[in-house]
N, C-alpha and C positions, 0 to 999 in steps of 0.2 A: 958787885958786878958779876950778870955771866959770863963764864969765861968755857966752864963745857958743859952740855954743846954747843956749838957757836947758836945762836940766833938765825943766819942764814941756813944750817941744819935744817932745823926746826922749822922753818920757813916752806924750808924744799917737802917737808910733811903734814904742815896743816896752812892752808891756803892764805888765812890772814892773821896778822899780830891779834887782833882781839879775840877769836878762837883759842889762839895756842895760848895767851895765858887764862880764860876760860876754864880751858880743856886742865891746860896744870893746876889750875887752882883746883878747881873739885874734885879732881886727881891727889892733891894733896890734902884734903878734909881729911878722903877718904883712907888715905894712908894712918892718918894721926889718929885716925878712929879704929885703926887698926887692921885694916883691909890685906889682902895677902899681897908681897911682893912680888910684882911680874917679871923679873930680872935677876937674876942667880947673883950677883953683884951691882954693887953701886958705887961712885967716886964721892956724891953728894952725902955726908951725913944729913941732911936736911932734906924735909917733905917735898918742898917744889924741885928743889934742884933733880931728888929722886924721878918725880913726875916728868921734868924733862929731859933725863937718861930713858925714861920708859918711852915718851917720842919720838926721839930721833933715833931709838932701835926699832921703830917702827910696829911695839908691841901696842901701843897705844894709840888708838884714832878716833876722829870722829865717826858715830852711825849719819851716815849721810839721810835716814831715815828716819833720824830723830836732832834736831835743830834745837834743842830746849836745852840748856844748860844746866838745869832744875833738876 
């Protein structure tokens, strides 16, 4: 269960549920794959929970110019 950030967080920064776990998911590949961390700390030991610490600090967004989750 998430528990931080709430969901409504998260919410209030990417406009629909399928986006934001989208956005985390690929967000998280890309961590596992080794990608650099956007956040000086994290609560999440784990790739996604990371992904949505890096959201609702708002380091993390969609390009409204690119819609491809790909």
């Amino acid at each position: 269960m998430l528990l931080y950030p709430s969901v409504d967080k998260l919410l209030d920064q990417i406009d629909s549920r399928y986006s934001l776990i989208m956005l985390a998911g690929k967000r998280a590949h890309e961590l596992d794959a080794g990608a650099k961390p956007l956040l000086d700390s994290y609560k999440s030991r784990k790739s996604v929970g990371k992904a949505f610490e890096e959201i609702a600090a708002g380091v993390l967004k969609i390009d409204p110019n690119k819609q491809d989750f790909s």
